[in-house]
C-alpha positions in Angstrom: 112.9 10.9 164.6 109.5 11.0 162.8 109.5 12.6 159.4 106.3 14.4 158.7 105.0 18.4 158.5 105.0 18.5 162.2 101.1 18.2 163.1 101.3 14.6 163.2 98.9 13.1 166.1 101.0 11.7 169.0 98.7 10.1 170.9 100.5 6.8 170.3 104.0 6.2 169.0 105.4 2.9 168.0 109.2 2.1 168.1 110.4 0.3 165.8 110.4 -3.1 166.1 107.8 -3.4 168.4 106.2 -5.1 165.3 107.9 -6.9 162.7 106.3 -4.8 160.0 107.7 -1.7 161.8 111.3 -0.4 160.5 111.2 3.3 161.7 109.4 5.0 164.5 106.0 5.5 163.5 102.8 7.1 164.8 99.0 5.8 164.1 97.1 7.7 161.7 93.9 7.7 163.6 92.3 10.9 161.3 92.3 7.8 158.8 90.3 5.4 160.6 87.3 4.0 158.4 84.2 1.6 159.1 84.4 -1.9 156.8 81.4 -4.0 156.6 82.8 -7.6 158.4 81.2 -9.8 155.5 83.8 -7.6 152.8 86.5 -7.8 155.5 86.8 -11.8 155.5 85.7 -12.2 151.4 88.8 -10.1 151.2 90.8 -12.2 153.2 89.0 -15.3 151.3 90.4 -13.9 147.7 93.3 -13.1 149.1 93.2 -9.4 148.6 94.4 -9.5 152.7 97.6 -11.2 154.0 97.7 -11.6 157.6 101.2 -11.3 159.0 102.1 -11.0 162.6 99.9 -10.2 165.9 100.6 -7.2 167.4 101.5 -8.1 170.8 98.9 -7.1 173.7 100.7 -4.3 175.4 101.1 -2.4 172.0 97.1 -2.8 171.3 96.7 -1.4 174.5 98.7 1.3 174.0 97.0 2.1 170.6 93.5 1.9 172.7 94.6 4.5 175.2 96.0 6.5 172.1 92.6 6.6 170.5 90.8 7.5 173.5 93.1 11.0 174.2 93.4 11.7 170.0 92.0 14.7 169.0 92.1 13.2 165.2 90.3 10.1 165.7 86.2 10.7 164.3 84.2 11.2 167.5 81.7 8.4 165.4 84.6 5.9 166.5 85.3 6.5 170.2 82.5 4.7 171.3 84.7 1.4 170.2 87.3 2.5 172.8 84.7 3.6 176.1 84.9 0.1 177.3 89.0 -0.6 176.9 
């Protein structure tokens, strides 16, 4: 069961387990996506501010595509990123 006030998006919910980072069931927060500049993304991963862990397996990115193209929450500024998925 998710724990939340009940307008949670869910457009795309992940089990848990379908990533080793997941323990509970889960939804994507996509009313939280934000743009960051590439050069800042891999300085941060350079200084170690960013730990890469596992992939997320290709059938659970897909399924978190397709959940951003139907959500309602996601900025319309970032569904252009998901036309061609």
């Amino acid at each position: 069961m998710l724990r939340g006030t009940g307008r949670e998006d869910t457009s795309c919910i992940l089990k848990a387990g379908e990533h080793p980072s997941l323990q509970v069931r889960s939804y994507i927060r996509y009313d939280k996506a934000y743009e960051i500049d590439y050069l800042k993304l891999i300085c941060e991963k350079v200084r170690g501010e960013i730990i890469l862990t596992d992939q997320v397996a290709e059938p659970v990115v897909e399924r978190i595509q397709e959940g951003a193209r139907r959500s309602s929450a996601l900025a319309g500024k970032f569904k252009k990123y998901f036309e061609l998925f």
